[in-house]
C-alpha positions in Angstrom: -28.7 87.3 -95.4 -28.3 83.9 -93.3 -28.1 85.9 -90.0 -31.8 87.5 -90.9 -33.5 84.1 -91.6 -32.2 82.7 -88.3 -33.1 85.5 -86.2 -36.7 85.7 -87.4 -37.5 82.2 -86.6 -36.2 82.9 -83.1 -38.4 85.6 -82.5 -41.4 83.6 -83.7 -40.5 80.8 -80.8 -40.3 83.7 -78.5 -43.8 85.2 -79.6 -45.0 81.3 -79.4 -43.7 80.5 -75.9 -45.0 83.9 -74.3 -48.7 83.0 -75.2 -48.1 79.7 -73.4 -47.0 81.3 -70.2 -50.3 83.7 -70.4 -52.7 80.8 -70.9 -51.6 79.2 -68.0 -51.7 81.9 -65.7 -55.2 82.3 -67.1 -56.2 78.8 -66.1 -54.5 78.6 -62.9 -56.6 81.7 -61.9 -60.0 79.8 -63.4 -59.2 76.5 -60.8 -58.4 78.9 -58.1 -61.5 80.8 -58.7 -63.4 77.2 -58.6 -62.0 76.1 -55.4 -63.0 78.8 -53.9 -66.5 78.2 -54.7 -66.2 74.5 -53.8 -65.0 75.7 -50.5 -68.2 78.0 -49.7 -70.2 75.3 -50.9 -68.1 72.8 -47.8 -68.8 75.7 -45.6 -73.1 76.1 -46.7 -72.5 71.7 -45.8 -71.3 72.3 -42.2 -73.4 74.9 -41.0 -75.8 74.2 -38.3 -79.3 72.2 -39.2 -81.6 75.3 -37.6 -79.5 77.2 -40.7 -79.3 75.1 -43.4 -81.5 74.9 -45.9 -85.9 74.0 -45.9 -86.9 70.8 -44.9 -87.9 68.4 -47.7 -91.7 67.8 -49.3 -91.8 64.6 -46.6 -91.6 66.0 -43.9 -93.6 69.5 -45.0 -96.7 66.6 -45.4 -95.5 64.7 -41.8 -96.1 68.1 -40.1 -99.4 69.3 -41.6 -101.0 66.3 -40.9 -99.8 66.4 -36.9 -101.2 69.5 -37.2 -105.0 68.7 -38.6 -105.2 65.6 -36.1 -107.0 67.8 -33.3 -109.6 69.0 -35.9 -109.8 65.4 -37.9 -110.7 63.9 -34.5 -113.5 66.2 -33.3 -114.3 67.3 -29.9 -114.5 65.1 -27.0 -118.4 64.4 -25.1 -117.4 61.4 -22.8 -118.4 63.2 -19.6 -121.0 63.5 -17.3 -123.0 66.2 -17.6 -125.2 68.6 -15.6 -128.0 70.7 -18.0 -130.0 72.8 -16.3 -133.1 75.0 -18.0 -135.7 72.2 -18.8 -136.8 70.9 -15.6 -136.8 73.1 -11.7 -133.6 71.7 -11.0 -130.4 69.7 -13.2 -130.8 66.8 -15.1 -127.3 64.6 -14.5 -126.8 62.9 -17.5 -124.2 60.5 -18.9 -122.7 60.6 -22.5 -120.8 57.7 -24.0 -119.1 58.9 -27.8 -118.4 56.5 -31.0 -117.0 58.7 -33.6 -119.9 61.2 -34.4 -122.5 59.1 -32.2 -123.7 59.8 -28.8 -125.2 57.4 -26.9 -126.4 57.6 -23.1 -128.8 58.2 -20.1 -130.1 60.6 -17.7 -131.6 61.0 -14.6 -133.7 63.6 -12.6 -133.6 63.7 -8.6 -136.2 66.4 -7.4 -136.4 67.0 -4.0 -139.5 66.0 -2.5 -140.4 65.3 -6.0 -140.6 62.3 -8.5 -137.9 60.6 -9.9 -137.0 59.5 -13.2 -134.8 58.3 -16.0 -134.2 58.5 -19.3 -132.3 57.3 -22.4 -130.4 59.6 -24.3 -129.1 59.1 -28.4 -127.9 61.5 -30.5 -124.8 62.9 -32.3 -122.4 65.6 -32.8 -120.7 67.5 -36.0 -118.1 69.5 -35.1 -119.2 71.8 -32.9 -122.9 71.1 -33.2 -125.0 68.9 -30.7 -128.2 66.9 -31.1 -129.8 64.8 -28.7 -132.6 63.4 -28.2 -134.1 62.0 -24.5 -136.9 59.4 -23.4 -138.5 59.8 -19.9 -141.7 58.1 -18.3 -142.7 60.3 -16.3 -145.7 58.9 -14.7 -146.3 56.4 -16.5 -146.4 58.9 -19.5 -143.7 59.2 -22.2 -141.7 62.5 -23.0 -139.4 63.0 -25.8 -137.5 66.1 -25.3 -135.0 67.4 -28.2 -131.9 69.3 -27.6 -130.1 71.0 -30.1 -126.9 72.8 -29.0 -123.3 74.1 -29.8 -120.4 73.1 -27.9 -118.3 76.3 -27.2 -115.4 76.4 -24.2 -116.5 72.8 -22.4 -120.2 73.8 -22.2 -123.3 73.0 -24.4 -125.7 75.9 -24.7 -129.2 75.7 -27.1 -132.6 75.2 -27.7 -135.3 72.0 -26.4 -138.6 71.0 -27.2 -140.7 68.3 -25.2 -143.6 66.1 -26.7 -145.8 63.7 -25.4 -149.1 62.4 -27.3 -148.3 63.9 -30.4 -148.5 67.4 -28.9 -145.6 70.1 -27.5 -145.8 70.4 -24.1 -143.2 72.5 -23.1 -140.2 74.5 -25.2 -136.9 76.7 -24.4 -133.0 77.3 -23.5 -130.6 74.6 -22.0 -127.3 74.8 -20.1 -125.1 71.8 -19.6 -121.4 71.7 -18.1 -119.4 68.6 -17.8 -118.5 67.7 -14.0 -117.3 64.0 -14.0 -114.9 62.5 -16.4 -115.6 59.4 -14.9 -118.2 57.7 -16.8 -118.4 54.6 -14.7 -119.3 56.2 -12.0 -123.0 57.0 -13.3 -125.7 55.4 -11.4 -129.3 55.6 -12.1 -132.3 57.3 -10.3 -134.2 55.5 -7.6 -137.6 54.9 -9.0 -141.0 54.4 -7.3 -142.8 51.2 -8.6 -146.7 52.7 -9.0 -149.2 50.0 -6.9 -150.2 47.1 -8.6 -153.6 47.8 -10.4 -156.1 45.5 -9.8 -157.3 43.3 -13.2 -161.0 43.9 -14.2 -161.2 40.4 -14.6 -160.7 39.9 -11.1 -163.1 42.5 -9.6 -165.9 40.7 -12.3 -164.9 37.2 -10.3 -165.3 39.0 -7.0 -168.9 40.2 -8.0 -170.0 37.1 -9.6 -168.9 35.0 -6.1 -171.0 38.0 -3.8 -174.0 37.5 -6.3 -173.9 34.0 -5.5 -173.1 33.7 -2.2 -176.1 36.3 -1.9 -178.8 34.2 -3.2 -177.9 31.2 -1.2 -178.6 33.6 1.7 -181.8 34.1 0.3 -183.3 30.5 -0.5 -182.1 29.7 3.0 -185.1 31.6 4.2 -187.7 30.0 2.6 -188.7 26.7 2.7 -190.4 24.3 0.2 -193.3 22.8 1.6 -193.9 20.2 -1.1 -190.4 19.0 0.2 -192.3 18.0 3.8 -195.9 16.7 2.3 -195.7 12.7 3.4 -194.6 14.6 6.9 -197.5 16.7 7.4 -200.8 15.0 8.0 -202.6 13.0 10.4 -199.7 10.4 11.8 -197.0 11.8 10.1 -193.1 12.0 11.6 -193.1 15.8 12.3 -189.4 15.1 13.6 -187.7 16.7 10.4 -190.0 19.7 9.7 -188.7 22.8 10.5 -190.0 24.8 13.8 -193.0 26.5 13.0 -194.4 24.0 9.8 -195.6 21.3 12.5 
């Protein structure tokens, strides 16, 4: 009976010692199986920046906005440009651009024609161009509106002229830019009309001819009651005029 109660507790330390083994093999292979993913995680670290993972929110926001600068800005008018369609030949005109304003002049150089100039304002909205240019054109002023779109360098559209409250003329326009040079506009060589002469002068010319006119005339006649002492028996005829004596 004393050998059966010793061997029983001996086989329940047995039992007890075999579980131990079997729960440590069980968490050795758990830590194995988490260093390996620590180690793919290292690798993921030291792969090359072209493969690793997305750029951050920053510098998703950095690159959008290098990429809306061109159309944030707007197109770009400082040139000088040639239009041709509203007069025989080109009208050379120089644009200077603030932000959405244009400001500038122009110029018209016909050959064996009259020159003239002109000041140019007006403004542009994306790819749409107004303008609007003042000319004397013998000594009469012409407002001519342009009203165009700016597609591959060139400005193509519709103008209408006024002068006097009327429309004088109306139609298409070209322009093309062919100097970036700004500076190097000059303006046309005008002719200065002939002085006009003042009405108030010609009146002062008259009233001098009228005068000097009927000077002339009394000159021809002569007042005999000037001469009446002279003329008579003894008198001094020395003064009288020929023919009186």
């Amino acid at each position: 009976m004393s050998i059966r109660y010793m061997i029983l507790p001996l086989l329940l330390a047995l039992l007890t010692a075999g579980l131990s083994l079997g729960q440590t093999a069980d968490n050795t292979s758990i830590v194995d199986d988490n260093s390996s993913i620590e180690a793919a995680l290292d690798m993921n670290a030291t792969l090359p920046l072209n493969e690793s993972t997305p750029v951050n929110g920053t510098e998703n926001a950095t690159a959008v906005a290098v990429n809306l600068t061109p159309a944030i800005s707007g197109p770009n008018l400082n040139y000088i440009w040639q239009f041709s369609g509203i007069e025989t030949g080109p009208i050379i005109m120089v644009l200077e651009q603030n932000g959405s304003d244009l400001l500038g002049r122009a110029k018209y150089e016909p050959e064996g024609g009259k020159a003239w100039n002109a000041d140019v304002i007006g403004s542009v909205a994306g790819e749409k161009v107004d303008l609007t240019m003042s000319a004397l054109k013998d000594n009469v002023l012409i407002i001519t509106r342009l009203s165009g779109i700016l597609a591959n360098e060139d400005i193509s559209g519709n103008f209408t002229q006024a002068s006097e409250g009327k429309i004088i003329n109306n139609g298409t326009f070209n322009a093309m830019w062919i100097n970036p040079d700004t500076s190097s506009y000059t303006p046309a060589t005008v002719e200065v009309p002939a002085a006009v002469v003042a009405p108030a002068a010609i009146v002062a010319n008259a009233t001098t001819t009228n005068e000097t006119d009927e000077e002339e005339e009394k000159s021809r006649f002569v007042d005999v009651r000037e001469y009446k002492d002279k003329i008579g028996p003894g008198g001094d005829l020395s003064g009288i005029p020929p023919g009186m004596g």
